[in-house]
C-alpha positions in Angstrom: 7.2 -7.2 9.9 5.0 -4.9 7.5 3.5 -6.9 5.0 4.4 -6.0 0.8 1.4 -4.2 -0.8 -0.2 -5.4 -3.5 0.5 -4.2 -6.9 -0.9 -1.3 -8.3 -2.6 -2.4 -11.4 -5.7 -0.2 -11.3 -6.0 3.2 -10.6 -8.3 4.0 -7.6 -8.8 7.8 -9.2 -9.8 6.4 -12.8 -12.2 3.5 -11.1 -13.9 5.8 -9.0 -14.5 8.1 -12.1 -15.2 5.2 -14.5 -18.0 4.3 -12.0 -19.3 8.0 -11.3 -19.4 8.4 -15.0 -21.2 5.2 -15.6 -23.7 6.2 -12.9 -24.7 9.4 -15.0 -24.5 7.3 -18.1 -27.3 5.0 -16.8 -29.5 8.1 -15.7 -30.6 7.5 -19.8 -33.7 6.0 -20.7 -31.6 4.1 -23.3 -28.6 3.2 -21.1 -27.4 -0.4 -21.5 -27.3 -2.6 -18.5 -27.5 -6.2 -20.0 -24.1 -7.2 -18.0 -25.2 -6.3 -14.9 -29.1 -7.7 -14.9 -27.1 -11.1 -16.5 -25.2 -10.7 -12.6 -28.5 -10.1 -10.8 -30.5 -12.8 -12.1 -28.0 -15.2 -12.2 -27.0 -14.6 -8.5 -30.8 -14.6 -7.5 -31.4 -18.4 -9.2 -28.3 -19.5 -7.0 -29.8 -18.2 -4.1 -33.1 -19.4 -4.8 -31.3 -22.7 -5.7 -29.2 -23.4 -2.5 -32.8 -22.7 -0.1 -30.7 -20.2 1.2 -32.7 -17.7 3.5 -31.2 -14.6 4.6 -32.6 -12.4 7.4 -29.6 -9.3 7.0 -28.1 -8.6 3.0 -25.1 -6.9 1.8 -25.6 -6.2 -2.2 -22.7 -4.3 -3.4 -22.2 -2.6 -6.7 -25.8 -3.4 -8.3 -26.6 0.6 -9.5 -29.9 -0.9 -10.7 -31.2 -1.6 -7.8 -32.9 -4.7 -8.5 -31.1 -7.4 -6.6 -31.9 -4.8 -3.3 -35.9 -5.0 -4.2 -35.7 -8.8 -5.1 -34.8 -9.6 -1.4 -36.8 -6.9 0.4 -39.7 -8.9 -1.5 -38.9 -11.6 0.6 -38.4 -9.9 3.7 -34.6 -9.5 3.7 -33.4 -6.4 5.3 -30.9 -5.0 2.6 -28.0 -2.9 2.6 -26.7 -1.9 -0.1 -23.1 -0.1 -0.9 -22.0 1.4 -3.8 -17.8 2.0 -4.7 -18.6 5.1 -6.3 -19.8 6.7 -3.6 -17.0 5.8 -1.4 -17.3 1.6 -0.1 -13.6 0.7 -0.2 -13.8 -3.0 -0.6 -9.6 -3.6 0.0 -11.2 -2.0 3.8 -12.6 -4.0 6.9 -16.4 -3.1 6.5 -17.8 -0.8 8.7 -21.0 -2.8 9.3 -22.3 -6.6 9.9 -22.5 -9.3 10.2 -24.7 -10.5 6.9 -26.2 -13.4 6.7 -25.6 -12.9 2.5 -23.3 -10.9 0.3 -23.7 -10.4 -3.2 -20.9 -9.1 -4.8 -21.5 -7.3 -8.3 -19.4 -6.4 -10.9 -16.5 -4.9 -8.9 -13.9 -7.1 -7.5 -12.4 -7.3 -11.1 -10.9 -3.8 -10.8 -9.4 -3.9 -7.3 -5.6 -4.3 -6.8 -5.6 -6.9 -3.6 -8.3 -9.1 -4.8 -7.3 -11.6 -1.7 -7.6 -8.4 0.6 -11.1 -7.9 -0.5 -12.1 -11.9 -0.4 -11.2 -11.8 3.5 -13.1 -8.7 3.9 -16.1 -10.1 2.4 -15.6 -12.9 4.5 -15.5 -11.4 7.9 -18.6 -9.6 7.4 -20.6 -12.8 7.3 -22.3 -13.9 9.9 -21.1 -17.8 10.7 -23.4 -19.9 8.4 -23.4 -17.0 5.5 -22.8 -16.9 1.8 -21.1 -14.7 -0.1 -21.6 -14.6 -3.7 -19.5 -12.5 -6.2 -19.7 -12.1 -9.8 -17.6 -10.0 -12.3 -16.3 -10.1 -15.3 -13.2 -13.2 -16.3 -10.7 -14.5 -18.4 -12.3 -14.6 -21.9 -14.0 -11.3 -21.6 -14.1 -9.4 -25.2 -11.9 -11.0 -27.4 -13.4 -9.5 -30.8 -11.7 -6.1 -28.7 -8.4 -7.5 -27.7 -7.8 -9.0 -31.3 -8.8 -5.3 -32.5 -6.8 -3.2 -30.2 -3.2 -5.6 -31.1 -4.0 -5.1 -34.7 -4.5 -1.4 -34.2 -0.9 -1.5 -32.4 1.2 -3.9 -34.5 4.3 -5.2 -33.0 4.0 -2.7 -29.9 1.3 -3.8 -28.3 -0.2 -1.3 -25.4 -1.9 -2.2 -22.2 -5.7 -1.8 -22.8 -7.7 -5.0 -21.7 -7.1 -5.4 -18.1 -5.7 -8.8 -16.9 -8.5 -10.7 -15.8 -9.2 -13.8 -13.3 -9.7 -17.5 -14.8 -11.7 -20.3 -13.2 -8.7 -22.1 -11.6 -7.5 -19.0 -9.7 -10.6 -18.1 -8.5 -10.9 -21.6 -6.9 -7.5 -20.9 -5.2 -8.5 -17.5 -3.6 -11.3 -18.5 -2.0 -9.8 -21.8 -0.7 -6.6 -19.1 0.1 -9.3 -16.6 2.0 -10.6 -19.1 4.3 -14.0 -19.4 2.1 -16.1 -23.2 2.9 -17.1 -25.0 0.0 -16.1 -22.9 -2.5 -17.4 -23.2 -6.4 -16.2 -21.4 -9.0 -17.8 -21.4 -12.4 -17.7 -19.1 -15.3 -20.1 -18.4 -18.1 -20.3 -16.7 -21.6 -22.6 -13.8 -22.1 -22.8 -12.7 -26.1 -23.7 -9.3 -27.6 -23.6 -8.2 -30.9 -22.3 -4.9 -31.8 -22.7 -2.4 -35.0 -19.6 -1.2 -34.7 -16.2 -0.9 -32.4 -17.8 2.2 -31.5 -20.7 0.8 -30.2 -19.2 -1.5 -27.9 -16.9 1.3 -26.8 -20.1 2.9 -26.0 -21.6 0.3 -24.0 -18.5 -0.5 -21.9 -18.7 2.9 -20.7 -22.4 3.3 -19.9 -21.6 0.2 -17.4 -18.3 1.3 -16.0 -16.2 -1.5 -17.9 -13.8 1.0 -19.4 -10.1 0.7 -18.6 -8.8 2.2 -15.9 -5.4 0.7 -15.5 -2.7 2.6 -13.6 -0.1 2.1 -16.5 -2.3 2.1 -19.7 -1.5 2.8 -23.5 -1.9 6.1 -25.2 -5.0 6.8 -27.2 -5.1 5.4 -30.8 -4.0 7.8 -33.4 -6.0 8.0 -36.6 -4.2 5.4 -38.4 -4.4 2.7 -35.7 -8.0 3.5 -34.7 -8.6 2.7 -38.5 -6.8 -0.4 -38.3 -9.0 -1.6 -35.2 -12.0 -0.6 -37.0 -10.9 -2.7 -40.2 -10.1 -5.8 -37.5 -13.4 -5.5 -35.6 -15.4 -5.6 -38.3 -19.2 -4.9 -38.0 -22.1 -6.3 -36.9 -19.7 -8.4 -34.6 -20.5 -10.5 -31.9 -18.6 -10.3 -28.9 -18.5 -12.3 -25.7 -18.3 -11.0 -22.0 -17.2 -14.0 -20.0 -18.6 -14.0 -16.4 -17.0 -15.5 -13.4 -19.1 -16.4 -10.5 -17.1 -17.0 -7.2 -19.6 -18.6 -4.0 -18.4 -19.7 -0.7 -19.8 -19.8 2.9 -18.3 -19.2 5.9 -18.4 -21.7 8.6 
């Protein structure tokens, strides 16, 4: 019997493009990339944490690079694999085993989240650790209190629905993951304006790209946003941090 496909919350078309655009966004001397180096160094003190020594890496989604030269510095043979220019992570990989994974910034935007856990999974060698980290429940509220005050009593989808610490704890326990800890942190920014932040969420591919999303802001309602957002605000990107072996 065929199994029921996930939902289609994203849009594979307007990820793919959100990513390819923030790829020549960061080509900027200027370009912001404070979520993603939060990922990299936060995923390096775990590993550097747990003694864990890896001869064979996966590093997906880290554009910067960084995570990539951080373990060839310590004699890791890397791979590295990048959605935007093609990696399907709901996809059995086409290489492994990895005696690591680290899992960037990405696995919020796919629509079978469980599908790409057990992926991850079976392209670990048997004693290897995944780590993923991506944005959770919490991220941007100054936003999502903007955007329903922009829309009134109609509100549209624009924040995408995001994964808390209690769920993530069930998929990897669901996905077969060993020892599984789940943990989430807050990372805080402080913006000029709404526009600024709009700005930034682009430049690092955390734009909306929900199949069934709301229609751009008319005049009127992009005002009210404004008014609600206010300026210098601080906002909060919350970061959830899934890590699990596999025995």
């Amino acid at each position: 019997m065929a199994s029921t496909p996930p939902p289609l919350i994203f849009a594979p078309k307007r990820r793919l493009a959100a990513r390819r655009r923030m790829l020549a966004l960061q080509a900027r001397p200027d370009a912001p990339r404070y979520v993603l180096a939060d990922m990299v160094e936060d995923v390096l003190d775990r590993l550097g944490f747990l003694r864990h020594a890896p001869a064979r890496a996966l590093v997906i989604g880290d554009w910067t690079g960084e995570m990539a030269v951080a373990l060839r510095a310590q004699g890791v043979v890397v791979t590295q694999a990048e959605p935007a220019a093609g990696f399907a992570e709901e996809l059995p990989y086409p290489f492994g085993p990895f005696d690591f994974i680290a899992s960037l910034g990405t696995l919020d935007t796919v629509n079978d989240l469980p599908g790409a856990l057990i992926h991850l999974r079976a392209a670990l060698a048997p004693g290897g650790l995944m780590i993923a980290s991506f944005p959770g429940a919490g991220c941007l509220p100054a936003l999502r209190a903007a955007m329903l005050a922009a829309d009134g009593e109609r509100p549209a989808a624009r924040i995408h629905p995001q994964v808390d610490v209690r769920a993530g704890g069930q998929l990897l326990q669901r996905t077969g993951f060993a020892d599984p800890v789940v943990d989430s942190r807050a990372l805080e920014v402080r913006f000029r304006s709404l526009e600024s932040l709009v700005a930034d969420l682009r430049a690092q591919g955390l734009g909306n790209v929900l199949a069934r999303h709301g229609a751009p802001l008319g005049k009127a309602a992009l005002a009210k946003a404004r008014e609600a957002f206010g300026g210098p605000s601080l906002e909060q990107f919350e970061i959830l941090t899934l890590s699990g072996w596999k025995k």
